[in-house]
N, C-alpha and C positions, 0 to 999 in steps of 0.2 A: 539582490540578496539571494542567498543560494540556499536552497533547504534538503535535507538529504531525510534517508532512512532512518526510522528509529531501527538500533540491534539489541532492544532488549531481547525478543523473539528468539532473536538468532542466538543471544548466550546461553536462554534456556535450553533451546534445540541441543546445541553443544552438551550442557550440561547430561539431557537424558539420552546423550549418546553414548557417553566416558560411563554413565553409571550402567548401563546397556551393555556395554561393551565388557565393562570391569566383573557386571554382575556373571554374565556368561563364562567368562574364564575362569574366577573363582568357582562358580560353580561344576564348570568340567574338570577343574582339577579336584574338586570336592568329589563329583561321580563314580571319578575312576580311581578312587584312593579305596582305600576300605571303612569307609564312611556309613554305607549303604546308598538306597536308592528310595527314599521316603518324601522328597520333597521337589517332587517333578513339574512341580505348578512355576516353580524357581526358573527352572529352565524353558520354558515356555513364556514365563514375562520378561524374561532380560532380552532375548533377541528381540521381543515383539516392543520391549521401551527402548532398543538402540534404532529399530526401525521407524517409532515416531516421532524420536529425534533428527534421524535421517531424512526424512518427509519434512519438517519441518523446518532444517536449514535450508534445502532446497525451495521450498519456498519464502524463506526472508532472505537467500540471497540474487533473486531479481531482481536487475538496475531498479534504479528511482531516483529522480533529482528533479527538480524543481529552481528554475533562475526567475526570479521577477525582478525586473527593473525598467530605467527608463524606456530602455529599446521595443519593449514587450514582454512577452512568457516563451520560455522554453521548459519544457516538460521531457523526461524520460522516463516513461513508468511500464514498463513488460505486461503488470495485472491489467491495466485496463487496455491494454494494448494502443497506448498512445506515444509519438513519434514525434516533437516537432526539433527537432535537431538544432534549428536559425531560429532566432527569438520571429516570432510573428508579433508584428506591431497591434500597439492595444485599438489602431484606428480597424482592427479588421474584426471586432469583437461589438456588437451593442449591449453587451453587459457582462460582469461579471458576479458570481455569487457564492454563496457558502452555502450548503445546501443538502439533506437529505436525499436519496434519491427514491423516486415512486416503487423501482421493483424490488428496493432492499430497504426500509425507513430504520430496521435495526441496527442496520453497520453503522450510520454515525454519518456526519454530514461530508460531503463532498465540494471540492474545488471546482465548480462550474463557469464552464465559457458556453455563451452566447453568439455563435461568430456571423455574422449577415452574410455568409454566404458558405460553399465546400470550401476547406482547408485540407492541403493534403497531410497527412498524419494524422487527423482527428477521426476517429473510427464512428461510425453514427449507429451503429448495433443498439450501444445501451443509453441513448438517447433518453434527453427528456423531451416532450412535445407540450405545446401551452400556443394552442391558437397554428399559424404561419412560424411560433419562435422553437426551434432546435436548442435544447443546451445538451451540453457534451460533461459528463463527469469526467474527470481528468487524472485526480488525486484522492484518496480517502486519506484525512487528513488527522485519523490515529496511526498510519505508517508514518507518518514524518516524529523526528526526533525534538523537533523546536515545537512550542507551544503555539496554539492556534490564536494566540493575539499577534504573532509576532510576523503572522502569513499578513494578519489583519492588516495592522499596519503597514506593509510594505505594500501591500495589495491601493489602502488610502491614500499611498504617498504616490505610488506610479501609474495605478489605471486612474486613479481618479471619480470622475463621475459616471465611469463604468463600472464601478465596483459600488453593487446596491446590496447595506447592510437588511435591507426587506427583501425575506427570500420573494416572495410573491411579485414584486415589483419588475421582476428581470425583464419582462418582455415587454 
């Protein structure tokens, strides 16, 4: 199954870009008319909301894709800086989880892998540690556009008894 991006992010972005953009131009055509010059806070927030619009599609438009099936997982996510291009089989993995992670418990849970050993593409910077066991956040899995039962199930249906619905249990 293939899971992609949510763009809600990105229509907004869009959106306070047009209204950034639109607000700015009405308003320098408003400046230089004979209007006066009374409402200068105008022109000071229209470029500064076409610029967080700006800011902001630039980052919801970093790859993300997510394959799980029987072959294994393939991940392409730029944020977390993960890489694995060719599905890596689920035999190279001793667990998989959904999961919180320790240096952020606000963002919201994460797609973690557990791999029994280095894989190339899995960056181990923002690692979780538990004992000897390594897990790798992978995905924050309010970026994705599909509903998080539907990772679920595809996650029960393919990895199997490496996918433990007890976050605690992974190692």
């Amino acid at each position: 199954m293939k899971f992609r991006r949510s763009y809600t992010l990105t229509w907004f972005s869009v959106a306070l870009m047009v209204a950034g953009a639109l607000g700015t131009i009405l308003f320098g055509g408003w400046l230089f008319s004979d209007a006066g010059r009374r409402h200068i806070v105008i022109l000071i927030l229209s470029p500064l909301v076409f610029l967080i619009g700006l800011i902001g599609l630039i980052a919801t438009l970093t790859p993300l894709s997510v394959y799980v099936d029987r072959y294994g997982i393939r991940v392409r996510n730029k944020r977390t800086r993960v890489n694995l291009s060719t599905p890596v089989p689920w035999q190279a993995f001793s667990a998989v989880t959904i999961e919180p992670t320790p240096d952020a418990p606000d963002d919201g849970p994460y797609l973690v892998v557990w791999p029994r050993g280095p894989i190339p593409g899995l960056p181990d910077d923002n690692a979780i540690r538990r004992g000897d066991a390594v897990g790798i956040p992978v995905v924050l899995l309010s970026d994705l556009a599909h509903p998080t039962e539907e990772l679920v199930d595809a996650l029960r249906r393919f990895a199997g008894p490496l996918f433990q619905e007890d976050m605690t249990s992974a190692t």
